[in-house]
N, C-alpha and C positions, 0 to 999 in steps of 0.2 A: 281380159285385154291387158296386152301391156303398159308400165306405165311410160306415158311420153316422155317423160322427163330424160329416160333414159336412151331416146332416141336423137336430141338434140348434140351437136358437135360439140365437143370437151376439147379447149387446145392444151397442149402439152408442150414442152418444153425441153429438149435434152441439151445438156451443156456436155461436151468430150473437150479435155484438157491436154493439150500436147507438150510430150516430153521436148526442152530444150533441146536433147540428140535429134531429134527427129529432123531430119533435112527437108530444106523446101523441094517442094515438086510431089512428094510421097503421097500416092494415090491411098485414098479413105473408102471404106464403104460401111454403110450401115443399113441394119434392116426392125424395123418396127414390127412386133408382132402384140399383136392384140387378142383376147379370148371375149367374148360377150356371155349376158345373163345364161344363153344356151348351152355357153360351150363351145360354140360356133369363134373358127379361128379366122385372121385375117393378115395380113402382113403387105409390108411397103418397101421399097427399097430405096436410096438413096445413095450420092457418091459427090466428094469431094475431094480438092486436093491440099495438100501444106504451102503455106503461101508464106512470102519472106517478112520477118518484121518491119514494118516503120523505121524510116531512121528517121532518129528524132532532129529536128532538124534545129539549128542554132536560134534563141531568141535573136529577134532586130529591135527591138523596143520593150520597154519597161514602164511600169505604170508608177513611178516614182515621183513623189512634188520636190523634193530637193536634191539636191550633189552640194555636199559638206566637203569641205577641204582643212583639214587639220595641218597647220603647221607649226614648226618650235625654231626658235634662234635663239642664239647661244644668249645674249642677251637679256632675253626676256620682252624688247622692247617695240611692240607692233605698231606702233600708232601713226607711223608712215608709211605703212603697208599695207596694200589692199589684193583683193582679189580679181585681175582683169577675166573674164570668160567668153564665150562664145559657144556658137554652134545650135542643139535644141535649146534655146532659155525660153523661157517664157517673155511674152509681150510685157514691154516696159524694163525687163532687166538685162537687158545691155548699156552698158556705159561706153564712154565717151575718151580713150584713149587718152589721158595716164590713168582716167578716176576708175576707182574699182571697187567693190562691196568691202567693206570693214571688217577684220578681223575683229570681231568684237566678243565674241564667246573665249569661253575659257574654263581649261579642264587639267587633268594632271601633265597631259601631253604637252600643253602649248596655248595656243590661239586656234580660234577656228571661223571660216566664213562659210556661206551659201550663196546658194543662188537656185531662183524657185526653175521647174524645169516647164518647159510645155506638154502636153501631153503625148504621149507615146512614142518621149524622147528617148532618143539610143547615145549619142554623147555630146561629149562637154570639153572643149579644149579651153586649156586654162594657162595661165600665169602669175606670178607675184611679181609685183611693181610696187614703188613707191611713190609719192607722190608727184615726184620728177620724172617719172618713167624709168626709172635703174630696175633692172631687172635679177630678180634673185636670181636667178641661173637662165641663160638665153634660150635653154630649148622650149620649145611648144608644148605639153603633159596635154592628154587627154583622158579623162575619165568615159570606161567602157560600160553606160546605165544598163546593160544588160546583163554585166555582173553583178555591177556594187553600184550605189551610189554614195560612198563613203571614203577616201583617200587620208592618208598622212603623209605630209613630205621632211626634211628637215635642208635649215639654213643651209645653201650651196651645193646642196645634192641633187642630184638629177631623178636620183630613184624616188619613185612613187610604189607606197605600201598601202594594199588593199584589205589587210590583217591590220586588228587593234594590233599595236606592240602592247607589251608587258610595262604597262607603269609603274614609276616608283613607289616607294608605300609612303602612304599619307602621314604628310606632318600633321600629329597632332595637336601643336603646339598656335595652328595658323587655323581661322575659318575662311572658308572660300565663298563670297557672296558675286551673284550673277546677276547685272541690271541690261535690260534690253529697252533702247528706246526705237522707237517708229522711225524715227528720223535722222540718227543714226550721230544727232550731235549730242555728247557727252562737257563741251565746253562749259564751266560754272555749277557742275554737278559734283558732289561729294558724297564720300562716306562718314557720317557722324557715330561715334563708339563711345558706350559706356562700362556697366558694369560688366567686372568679367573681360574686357580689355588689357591688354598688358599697357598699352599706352590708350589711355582715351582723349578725347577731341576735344575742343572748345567749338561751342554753337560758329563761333564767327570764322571759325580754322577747321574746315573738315578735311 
């Protein structure tokens, strides 16, 4: 008696890879042939055609928690400049026209602020204000979450850069310490410096 095992349906699987030349529309045929224990042959046939690729179509959304905005002025001096934004933000972070999130970060570039986004934000239109409302440059800037959510701009220019620039090379003569409060007030906070200081502090003068 034969064994059953070998009577039960085997699936099989052929994969056929098409040359990028090949134009859509191009009629396919294939044919399966089979031999069994006996010898005994069997065949199938089949037919398909070349179909056009996918076009991939443009993200609309980004699964991003922030859009950082880096800015520099000539200055150095941000502490009346905030970040006004709009658009996808997240609940609770929009402000109240002049106030704006705090440049409070700090890196070789500059200052930098955020603002957390909502989910499956696509953008952010933004400005720099002061705390009068003077507007670092009047046009509107949008950040596109579906690229980046990372921007650099500089004092008085309109252009927004989606690419790190190239920054200077580090003094090493300076250490760069970064404090983050919750709240965003820095009023009666200091730096205290000792050894290893070129100029260090008095507990009462930080």
């Amino acid at each position: 008696m034969a064994d059953p095992r070998l009577r039960r349906p085997r699936p099989y699987k052929v994969t056929h890879t098409i040359g990028e030349d090949v134009p859509a529309g191009t009629a396919l045929r294939y044919k399966a042939v089979v031999t069994d224990s006996a010898g005994r042959t069997a065949s199938a046939l089949a037919s398909s055609t070349t179909g056009t690729p996918p076009v991939e179509e443009p993200p609309t959304a980004a699964s991003r928690d922030y859009a950082i905005v880096h800015y520099r002025r000539a200055d150095g001096d941000y502490g009346d400049w905030g970040l006004y934004a709009w658009g996808d933000l997240a609940d609770g972070e929009a402000t109240e026209w002049p106030a704006g999130h705090p440049f409070t970060g700090r890196d070789a570039y500059g200052a930098f602020a955020y603002v957390k986004l909502k989910p499956g934000a696509s953008d952010v239109g933004f400005l720099v204000v002061d705390k009068d409302g003077n507007k670092d440059v009047s046009t509107d800037r949008t950040i596109d979450l579906t690229r980046t959510g990372e921007v650099w701009i500089e004092q008085g220019e309109e252009t927004v850069t989606t690419e790190r620039p190239e920054y200077p090379a580090q003094d090493t003569t300076k250490a760069v310490l970064h404090y983050h409060r919750a709240d965003g007030n820095y009023d009666g906070w200091g730096l205290h410096t000792w050894t290893g200081a070129a100029n260090p502090t008095d507990w009462s003068n930080p």
